[in-house]
N, C-alpha and C positions, 0 to 999 in steps of 0.2 A: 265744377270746381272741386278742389281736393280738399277735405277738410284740416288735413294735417294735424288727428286730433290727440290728445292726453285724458287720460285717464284719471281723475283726482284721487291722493290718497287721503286718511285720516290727517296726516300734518299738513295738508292743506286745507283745512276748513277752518280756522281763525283768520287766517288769510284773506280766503275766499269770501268769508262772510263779513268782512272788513270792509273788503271792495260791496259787496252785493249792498250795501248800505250807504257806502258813498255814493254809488249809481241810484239809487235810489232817492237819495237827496237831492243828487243835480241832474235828473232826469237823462241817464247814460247809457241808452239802450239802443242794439241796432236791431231790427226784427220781432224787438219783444225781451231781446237776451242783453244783460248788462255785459258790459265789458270794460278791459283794462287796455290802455293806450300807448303804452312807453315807446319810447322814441328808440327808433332802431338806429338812429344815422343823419346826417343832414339830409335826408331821402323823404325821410316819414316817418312812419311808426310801425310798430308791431303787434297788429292787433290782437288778443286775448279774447276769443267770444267765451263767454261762458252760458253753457247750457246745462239743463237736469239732464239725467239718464234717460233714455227712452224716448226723445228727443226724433223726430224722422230730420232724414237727412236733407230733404227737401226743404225744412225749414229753416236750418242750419246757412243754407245754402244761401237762401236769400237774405238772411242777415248779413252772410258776409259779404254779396254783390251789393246790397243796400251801403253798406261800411268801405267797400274799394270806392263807388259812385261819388262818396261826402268825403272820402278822406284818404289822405297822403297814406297807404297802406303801403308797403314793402311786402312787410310777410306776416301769416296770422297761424294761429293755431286754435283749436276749439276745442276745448277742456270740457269735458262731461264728469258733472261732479253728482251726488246724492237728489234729490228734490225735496228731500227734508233740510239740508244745508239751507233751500232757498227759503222756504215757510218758515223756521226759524227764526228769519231776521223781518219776516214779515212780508215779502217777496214773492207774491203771487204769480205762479208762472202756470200756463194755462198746460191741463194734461192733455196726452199726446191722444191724438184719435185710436179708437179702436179700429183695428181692419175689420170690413164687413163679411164674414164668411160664407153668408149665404150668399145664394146665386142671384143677377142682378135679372129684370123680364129677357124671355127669351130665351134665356142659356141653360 
């Protein structure tokens, strides 16, 4: 799946961290990542995942098949903003695995 993603800038982080609190309140998470919901249409919505930087794509991914699964999705985008945005508001968002470099047995 495509993630169709944005970049956050500095004038989105009163925003962002506006929402990341409201999700927070009423438990608004798909895969782990809060998100914003606005209605795109008598169709559905259009889902906002928002994730930290550094995020692998894999996990991206499954929040938003988790999120088409539960909800009338039309179209979504996935906005990679700071990780400090998130701890800020208090927003524990788990870091992203380190890739293993060393060789696994065997190889």
């Amino acid at each position: 799946m495509r993630l169709n993603s944005y970049k956050a800038v500095p004038e989105d982080k009163p925003g962002f961290q506006k929402t990341f609190k409201w999700c927070q309140k009423h438990n608004h998470f798909f895969g782990g990542f809060p998100y914003d919901d606005p209605l795109a249409g008598p169709d559905g919505i259009h889902l906002m995942l928002l994730v930290p930087e550094g995020t692998p794509v894999e996990a991206c991914q499954r929040a938003l098949k988790a999120a088409y699964a539960s909800q009338d999705v039309v179209r979504h985008t996935t906005t990679f903003s700071p990780r400090e945005w998130f701890t800020e508001v208090g927003l524990m968002i788990e870091e992203p695995p380190v890739p293993n470099s060393e060789p696994g047995p065997g190889l």
